[in-house]
N, C-alpha and C positions, 0 to 999 in steps of 0.2 A: 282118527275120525272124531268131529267135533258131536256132543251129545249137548240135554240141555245140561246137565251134571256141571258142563266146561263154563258155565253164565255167571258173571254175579252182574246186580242190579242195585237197584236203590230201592228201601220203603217208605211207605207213604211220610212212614216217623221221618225220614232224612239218613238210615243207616244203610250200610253196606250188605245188604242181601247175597249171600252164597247157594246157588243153585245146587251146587253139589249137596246138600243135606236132605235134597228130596230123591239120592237113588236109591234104587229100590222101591221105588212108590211110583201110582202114576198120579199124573200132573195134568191138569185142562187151565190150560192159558187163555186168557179172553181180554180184549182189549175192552174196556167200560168206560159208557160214560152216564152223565148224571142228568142229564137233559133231553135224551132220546127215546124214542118210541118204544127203544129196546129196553128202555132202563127198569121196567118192572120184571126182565130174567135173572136180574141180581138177586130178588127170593127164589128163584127156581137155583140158581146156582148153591146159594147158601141151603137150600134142601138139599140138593145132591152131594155136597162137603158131609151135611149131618150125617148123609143116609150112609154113602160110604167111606166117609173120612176112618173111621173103626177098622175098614177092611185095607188102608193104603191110600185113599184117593188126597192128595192135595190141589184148590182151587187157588189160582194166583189171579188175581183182578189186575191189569193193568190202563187206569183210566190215561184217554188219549181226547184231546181236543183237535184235532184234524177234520173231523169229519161235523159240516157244519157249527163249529165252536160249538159242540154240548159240552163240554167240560170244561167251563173257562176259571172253575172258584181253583184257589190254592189247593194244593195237597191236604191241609188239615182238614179245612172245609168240605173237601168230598170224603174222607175218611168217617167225619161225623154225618153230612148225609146218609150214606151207604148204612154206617151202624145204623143210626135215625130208625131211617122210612126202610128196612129192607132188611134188618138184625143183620148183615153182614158180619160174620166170625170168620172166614178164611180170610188169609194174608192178601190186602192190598198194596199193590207198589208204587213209587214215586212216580206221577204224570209224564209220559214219555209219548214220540212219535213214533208211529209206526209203518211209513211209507217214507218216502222220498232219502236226501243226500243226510237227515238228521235222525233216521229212521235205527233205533236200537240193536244195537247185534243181535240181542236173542232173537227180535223180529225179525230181523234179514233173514237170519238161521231157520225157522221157522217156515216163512215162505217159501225158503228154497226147498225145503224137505217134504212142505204137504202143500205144491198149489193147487189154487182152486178151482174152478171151473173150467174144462179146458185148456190145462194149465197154466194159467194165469197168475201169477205173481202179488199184484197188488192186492192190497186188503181194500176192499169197498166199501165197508161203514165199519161201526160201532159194532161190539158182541157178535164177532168173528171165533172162534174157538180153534183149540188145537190140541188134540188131545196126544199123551206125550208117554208109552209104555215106564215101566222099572226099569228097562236098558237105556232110558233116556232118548230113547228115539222117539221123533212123530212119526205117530200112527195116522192121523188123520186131521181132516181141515175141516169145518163146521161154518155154514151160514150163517148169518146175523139174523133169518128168520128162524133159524133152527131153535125152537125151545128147550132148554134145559133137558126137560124130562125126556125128551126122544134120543137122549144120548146114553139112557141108562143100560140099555144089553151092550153098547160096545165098553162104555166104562167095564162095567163086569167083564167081559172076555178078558180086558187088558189087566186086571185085576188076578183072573183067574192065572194071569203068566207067572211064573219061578221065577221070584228076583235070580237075576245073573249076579255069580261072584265078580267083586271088585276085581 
């Protein structure tokens, strides 16, 4: 059974990101971008990293230009926005797509595990979330209006789970 554990990716830097160093921990995957309405949840994100990064949570940003080009600067550029205007400290990744035939495995993975609405498949905009247990499974799919802060009692429940032995 594929988990997010099974992922590697790219970071913003240009390196080889291994998924597996987040088991054991939980995980909220958000596609970001820098020019959207949504773009001011990247402080609500980097709050909840602070609040519970101590207890396990890791926050991975992945900026996506799909949706209405909000993301059109390079990778370095939006790596320095984000710190900039927003202190972003959890790990951002290399700009990737997350729908259609160029659409990233972990996203494929992702949608198939927690769709949305009806169960619906596609990701509809910007600051989509996914929140992802220690056993590396999704938990659950998050709206792009959904604010940060209303995801804090499920963060904690999945927090409060027994990492599973490897």
């Amino acid at each position: 059974m594929t988990t997010l554990h099974d992922f590697q990716v790219r970071s913003i830097e240009g390196d080889e990101h291994d998924l597996g160093q987040y088991a054991g921990k939980v995980v909220l995957v958000v596609n970001t971008a820098s020019a959207c309405g949504f773009t001011p949840q990247l402080a609500g994100l980097q709050q909840l990293y602070e609040r519970f990064g101590p207890q396990g949570l890791v926050v991975l940003g992945f900026p996506c230009n799909q949706f209405g080009h909000q993301d059109p600067a390079h990778n370095s550029d939006i790596a320095a926005f984000c710190q900039k205007n927003y202190g972003v400290e959890f790990p951002m990744m290399a700009k990737i797509e997350v729908n259609g035939e160029a659409a990233a495995p972990l996203f494929v993975w992702l949608k198939e595990q927690a769709p949305g609405l009806l169960g619906s498949k596609a990701i509809k905009w910007n600051f989509t979330k996914f929140l992802v247990g220690r056993d590396g499974r999704a938990i659950r799919r998050y709206a792009p209006q959904d604010a940060p802060v209303t995801l804090g009692g499920d963060i904690e429940q999945a927090l409060a789970q027994a990492p599973t032995a490897a």
